[in-house]
DRENDO-1510 file (C-alpha; in Angstrom, 1 decimal, always signed):
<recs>
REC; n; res; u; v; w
REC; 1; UNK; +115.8; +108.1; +97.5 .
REC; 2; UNK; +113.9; +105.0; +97.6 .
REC; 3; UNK; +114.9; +102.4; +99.8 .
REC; 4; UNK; +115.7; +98.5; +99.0 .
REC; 5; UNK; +113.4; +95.4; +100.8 .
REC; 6; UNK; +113.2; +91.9; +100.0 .
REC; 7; UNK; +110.6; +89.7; +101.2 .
REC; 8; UNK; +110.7; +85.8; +101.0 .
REC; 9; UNK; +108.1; +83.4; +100.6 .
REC; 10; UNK; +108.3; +79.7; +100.8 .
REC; 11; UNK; +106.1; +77.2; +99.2 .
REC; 12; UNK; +106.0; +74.0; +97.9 .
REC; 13; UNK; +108.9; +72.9; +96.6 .
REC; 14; UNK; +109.7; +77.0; +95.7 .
REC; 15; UNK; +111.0; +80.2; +97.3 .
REC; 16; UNK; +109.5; +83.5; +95.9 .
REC; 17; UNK; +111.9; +86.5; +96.6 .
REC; 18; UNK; +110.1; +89.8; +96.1 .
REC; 19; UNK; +112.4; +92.9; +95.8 .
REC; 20; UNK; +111.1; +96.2; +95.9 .
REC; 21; UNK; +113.0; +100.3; +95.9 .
REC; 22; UNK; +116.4; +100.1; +94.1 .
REC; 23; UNK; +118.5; +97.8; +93.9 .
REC; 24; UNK; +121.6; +99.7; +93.8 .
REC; 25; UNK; +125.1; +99.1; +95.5 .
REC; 26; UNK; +123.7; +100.7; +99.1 .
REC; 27; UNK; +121.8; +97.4; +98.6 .
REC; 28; UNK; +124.2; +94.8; +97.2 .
REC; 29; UNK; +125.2; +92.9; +100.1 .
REC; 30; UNK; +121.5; +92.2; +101.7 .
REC; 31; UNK; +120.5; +91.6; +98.3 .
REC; 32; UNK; +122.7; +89.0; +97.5 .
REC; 33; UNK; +122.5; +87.2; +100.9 .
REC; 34; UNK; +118.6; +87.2; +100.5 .
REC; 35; UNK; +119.0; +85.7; +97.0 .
REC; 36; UNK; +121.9; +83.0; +97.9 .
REC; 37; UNK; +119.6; +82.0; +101.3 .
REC; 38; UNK; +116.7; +81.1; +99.0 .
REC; 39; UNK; +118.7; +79.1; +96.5 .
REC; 40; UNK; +120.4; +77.3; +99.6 .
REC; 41; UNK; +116.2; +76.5; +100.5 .
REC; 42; UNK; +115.2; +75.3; +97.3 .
REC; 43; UNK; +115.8; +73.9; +94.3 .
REC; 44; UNK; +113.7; +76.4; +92.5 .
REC; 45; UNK; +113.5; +80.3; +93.2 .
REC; 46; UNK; +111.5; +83.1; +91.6 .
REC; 47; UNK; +112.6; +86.2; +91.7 .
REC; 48; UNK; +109.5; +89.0; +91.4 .
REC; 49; UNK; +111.0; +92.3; +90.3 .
REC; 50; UNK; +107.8; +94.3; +90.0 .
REC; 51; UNK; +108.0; +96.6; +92.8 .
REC; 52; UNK; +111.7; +97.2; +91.5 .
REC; 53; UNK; +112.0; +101.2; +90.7 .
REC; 54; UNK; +115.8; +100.9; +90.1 .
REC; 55; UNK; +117.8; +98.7; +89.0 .
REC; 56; UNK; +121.6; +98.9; +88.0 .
REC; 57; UNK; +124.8; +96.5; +88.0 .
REC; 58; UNK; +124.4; +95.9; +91.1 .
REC; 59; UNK; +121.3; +93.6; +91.1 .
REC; 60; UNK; +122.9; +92.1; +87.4 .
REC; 61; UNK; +125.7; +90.8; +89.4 .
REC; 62; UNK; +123.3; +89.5; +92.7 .
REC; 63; UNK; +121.0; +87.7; +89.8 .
REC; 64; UNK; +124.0; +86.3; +88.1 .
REC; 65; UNK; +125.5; +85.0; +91.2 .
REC; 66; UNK; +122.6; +83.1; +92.7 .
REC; 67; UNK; +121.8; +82.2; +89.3 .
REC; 68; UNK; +125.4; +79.8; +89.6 .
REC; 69; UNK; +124.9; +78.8; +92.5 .
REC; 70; UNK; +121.4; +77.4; +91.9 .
REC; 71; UNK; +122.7; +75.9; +88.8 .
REC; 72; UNK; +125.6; +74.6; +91.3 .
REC; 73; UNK; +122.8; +73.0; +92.9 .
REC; 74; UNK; +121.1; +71.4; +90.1 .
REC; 75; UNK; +118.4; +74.1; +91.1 .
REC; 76; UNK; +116.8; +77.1; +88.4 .
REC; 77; UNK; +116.7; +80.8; +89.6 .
REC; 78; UNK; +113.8; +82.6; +87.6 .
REC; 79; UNK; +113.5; +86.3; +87.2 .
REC; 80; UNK; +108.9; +87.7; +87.2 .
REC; 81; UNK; +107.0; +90.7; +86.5 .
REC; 82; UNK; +110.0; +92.9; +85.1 .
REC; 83; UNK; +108.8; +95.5; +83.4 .
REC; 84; UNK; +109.8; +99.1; +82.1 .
REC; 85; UNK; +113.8; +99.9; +82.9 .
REC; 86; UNK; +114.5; +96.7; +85.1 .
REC; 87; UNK; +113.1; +94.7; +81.9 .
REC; 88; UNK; +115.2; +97.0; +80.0 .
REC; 89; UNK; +118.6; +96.0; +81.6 .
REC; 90; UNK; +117.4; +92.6; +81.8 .
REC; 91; UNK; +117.0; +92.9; +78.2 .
REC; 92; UNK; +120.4; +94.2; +77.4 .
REC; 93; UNK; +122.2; +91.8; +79.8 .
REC; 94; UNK; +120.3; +88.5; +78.6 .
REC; 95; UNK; +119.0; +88.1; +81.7 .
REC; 96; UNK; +115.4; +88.0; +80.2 .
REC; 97; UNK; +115.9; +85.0; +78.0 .
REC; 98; UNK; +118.5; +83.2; +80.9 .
REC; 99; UNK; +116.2; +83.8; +83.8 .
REC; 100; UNK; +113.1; +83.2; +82.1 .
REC; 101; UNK; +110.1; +81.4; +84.1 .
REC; 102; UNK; +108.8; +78.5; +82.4 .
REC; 103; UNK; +105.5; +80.5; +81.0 .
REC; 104; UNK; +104.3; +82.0; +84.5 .
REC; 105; UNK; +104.4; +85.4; +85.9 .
REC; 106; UNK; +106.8; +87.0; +83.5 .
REC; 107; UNK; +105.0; +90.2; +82.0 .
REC; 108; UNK; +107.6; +92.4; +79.8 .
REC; 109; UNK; +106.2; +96.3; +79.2 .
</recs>
């Protein structure tokens, strides 16, 4: 069983979240205080899912959530580097096209 982490980075004017091991309902609750603290930061927050190795419901609903509360904020939550299943679900959710970074960092395999 992998385990969950998420890192934060701060930058100019940005937050980078980096999430890596599943994101899974053992990891709901850090996962959505990490993602609602960066939002709280900054106006604009990416999201890198490339370390990501599972990804289910639970991390749809984290997205979704910070993803109104940055809009709350006049602020833009961005979802990077998804690829294989996580880009999947993102896919099927519409997550892909809502969280889209403005033509940076997004690979799709």
């Amino acid at each position: 069983m992998a385990s969950f982490e998420a890192r934060t980075a701060a930058g100019e004017g940005r937050v980078t979240v980096v999430l890596s091991g599943d994101c899974d309902l053992t990891a709901r609750d850090q996962l959505t205080h990490v993602l609602l603290d960066a939002v709280s930061r900054e106006k604009a927050v990416f999201v890198d899912v490339a370390e990501v190795s599972f990804f289910d419901s639970t991390g749809v609903h984290a997205l979704v959530t910070a993803h109104h509360a940055a809009r709350g904020r006049n602020g833009r939550l961005f979802v990077v580097n998804a690829g294989g299943a996580v880009a999947a679900v993102l896919e099927l959710t519409g997550l892909d096209a809502l969280l889209r970074a403005p033509a940076e960092g997004h690979r799709h395999a």
